[in-house]
N, C-alpha and C positions, 0 to 999 in steps of 0.2 A: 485666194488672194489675201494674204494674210496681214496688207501695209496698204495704206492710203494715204495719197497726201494731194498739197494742190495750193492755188494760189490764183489773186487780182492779174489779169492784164493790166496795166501800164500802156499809155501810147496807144500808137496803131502805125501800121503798116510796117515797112522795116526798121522802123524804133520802138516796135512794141517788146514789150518783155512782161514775163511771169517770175516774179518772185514768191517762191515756195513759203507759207507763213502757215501751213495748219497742216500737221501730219497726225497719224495712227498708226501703233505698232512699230516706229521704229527704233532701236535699237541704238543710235552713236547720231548726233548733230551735224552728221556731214551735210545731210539736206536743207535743214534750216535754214532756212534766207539764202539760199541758193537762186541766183539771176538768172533765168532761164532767155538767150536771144531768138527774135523771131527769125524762124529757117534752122538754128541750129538745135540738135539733140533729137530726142523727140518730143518734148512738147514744144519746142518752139517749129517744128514740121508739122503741128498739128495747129497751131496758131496761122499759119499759112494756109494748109488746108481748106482750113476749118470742115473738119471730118476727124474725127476718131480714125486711131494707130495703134496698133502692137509690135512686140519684139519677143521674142520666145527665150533666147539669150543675148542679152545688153551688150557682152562683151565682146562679140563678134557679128552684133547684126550689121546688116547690110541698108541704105536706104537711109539712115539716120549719120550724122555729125558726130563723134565720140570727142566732142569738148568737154561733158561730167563724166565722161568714163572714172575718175575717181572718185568722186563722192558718192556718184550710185554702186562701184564697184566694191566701195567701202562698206556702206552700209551692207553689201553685201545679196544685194538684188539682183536677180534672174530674166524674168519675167514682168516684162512691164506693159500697161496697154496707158493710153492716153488720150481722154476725150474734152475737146472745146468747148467753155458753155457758149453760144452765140446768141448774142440778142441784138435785133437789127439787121445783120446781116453782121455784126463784130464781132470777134473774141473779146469774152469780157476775162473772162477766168479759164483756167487750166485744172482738172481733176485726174489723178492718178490711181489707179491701184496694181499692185506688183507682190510678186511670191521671192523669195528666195532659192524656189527650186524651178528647173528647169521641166514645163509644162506647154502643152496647147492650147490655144488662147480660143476656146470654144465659143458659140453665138450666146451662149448662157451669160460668159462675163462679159462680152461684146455688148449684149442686151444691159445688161444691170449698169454699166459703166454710163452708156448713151442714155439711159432712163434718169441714173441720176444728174445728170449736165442737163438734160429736159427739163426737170424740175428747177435746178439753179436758176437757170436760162428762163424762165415764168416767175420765180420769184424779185429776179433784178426787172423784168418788165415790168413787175406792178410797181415795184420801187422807185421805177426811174417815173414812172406817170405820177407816184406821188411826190415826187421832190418837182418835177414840173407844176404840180399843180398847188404845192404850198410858195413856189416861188412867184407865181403869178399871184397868188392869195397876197406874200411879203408885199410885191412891191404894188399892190391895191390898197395895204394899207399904208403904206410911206407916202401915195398919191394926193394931195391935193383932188379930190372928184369934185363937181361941180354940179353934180344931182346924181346921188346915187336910186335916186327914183325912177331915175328914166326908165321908160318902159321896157329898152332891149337891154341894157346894163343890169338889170333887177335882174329879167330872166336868166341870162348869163349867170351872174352868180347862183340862184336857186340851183340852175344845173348843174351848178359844178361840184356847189353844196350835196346833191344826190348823188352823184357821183361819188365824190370823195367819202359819204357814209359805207357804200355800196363798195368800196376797194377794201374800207375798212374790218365790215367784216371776213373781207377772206383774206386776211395777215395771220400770220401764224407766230408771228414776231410781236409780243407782246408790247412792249416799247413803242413800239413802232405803227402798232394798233392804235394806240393813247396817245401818240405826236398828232396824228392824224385825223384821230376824233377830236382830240383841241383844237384842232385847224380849222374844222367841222364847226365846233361848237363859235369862234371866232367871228366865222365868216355869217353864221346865224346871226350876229349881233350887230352885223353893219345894218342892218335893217330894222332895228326892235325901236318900238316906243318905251321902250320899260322893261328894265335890265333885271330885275327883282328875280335871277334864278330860282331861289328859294323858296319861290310861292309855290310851284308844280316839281314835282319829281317824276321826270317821265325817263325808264329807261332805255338804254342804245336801239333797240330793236321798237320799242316803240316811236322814240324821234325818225328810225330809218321809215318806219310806215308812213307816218305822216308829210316826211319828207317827198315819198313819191306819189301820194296823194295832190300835194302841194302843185305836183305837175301834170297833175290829170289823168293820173293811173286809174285803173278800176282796180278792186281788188285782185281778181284775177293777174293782171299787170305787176302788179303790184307783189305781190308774189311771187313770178317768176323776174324780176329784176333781184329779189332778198335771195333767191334762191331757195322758197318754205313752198310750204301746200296753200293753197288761198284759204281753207280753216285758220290757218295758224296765222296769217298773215291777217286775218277777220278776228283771231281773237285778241293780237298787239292792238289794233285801230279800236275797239270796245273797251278795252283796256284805258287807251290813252284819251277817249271821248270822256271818258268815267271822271282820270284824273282830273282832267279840264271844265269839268261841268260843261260839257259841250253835247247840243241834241243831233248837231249835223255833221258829214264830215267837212264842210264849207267850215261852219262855225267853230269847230278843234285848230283846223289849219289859221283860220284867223289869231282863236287867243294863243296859239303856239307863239305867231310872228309878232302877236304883241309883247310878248313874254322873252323872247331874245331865241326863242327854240329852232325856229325857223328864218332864214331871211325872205 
């Protein structure tokens, strides 16, 4: 399968559509920004679905709409399969890949088509938990609070703060890693007596330890929330005691929260 391409959902239900914006291997613009409707063709029957489809030849399959019979016939495609990424239970996105020659669409590509919309399909999940969770972070700080000490408002944020370190390491989106640790770093700060970042340099994997310490992890815990061995996750917490001049881990977790590192 020698051509890939694909695109955003738009909408939902029957005014959803897929506009094709990332292709591979093709050969003429017919695809390009091509508006895919739901129900019609086949990715817009697989937005329906929401289940992966193929077609062994485009030009006379059965079961599918032939509204792009010209632009895919253009390009000059054969063989096409089409799999939904769904998150929620929605089509978020549409992924294609397609041969030029007329072939059987075996469980092999059946398999690597759905694998890759799986993957999609988990990375817009965490995405969308972190835009949930920095918009909740935005409008805390636009908020007028009235004691952000309160006992259950404090924990709330701590957790969300773990959290949100704990999504961060498993981005693979660089960008998107560092939005997200600012957010981190941010929400640390509604709570600090003394903002003096400067004074300590603790790195990411060190603030995430101390972060879930912060919530009564043991090490052990604590480690399987990082995703490390509890060594490793005992060698960041010894690490960042060091940096702190700190004998306990009560006492690290304090002068963190004093320091702006933790909320």
């Amino acid at each position: 399968m020698s051509v890939a391409f694909g695109g955003e959902v738009r909408d939902s239900g029957p005014c959803a559509s897929v506009t094709l914006t990332d292709l591979i291997g093709t050969r003429t613009g017919h695809l390009r920004n091509l508006r895919v409707l739901a129900g019609t063709g086949l990715g817009g029957r697989v937005m329906v679905d929401s289940r992966p489809a193929g077609v062994e030849d485009y030009g006379v399959a059965r079961g599918i709409t032939h509204d792009y019979d010209l632009p895919v016939l253009a390009e000059g495609l054969c063989t096409v399969v089409a799999a939904p990424v769904v998150v929620a239970g929605r089509p978020r996105a549409v992924v294609y890949v397609a041969s030029r020659e007329r072939g059987s669409i075996g469980d092999r590509v059946r398999s690597a088509v759905t694998g890759a919309a799986g993957r999609m399909a988990a990375e817009l999940t965490i995405r969308d938990e972190v835009d949930r969770r920095l918009a909740m972070l935005e409008a805390a700080a636009t908020t007028q609070r009235p004691d952000i000490h309160d006992v259950a408002d404090l924990e709330e944020v701590r957790a969300v703060h773990s959290d949100l370190r704990l999504i961060a390491q498993d981005l693979e989106d660089e960008q998107l890693r560092a939005r997200v640790q600012a957010a981190s770093s941010r929400l640390a700060a509604l709570g600090s007596t003394w903002r003096d970042l400067t004074a300590v340099r603790l790195s990411a994997r060190e603030i995430d330890v101390l972060a879930q310490v912060a919530l009564g992890c043991s090490n052990t815990e604590a480690a399987r929330r990082m995703s490390v061995r509890p060594e490793t996750a005992k060698g960041y917490l010894r690490s960042a005691m060091r940096k702190l001049d700190a004998h306990t881990r009560h006492e690290a977790v304090v002068r963190s929260r004093a320091l702006g590192l933790l909320p």
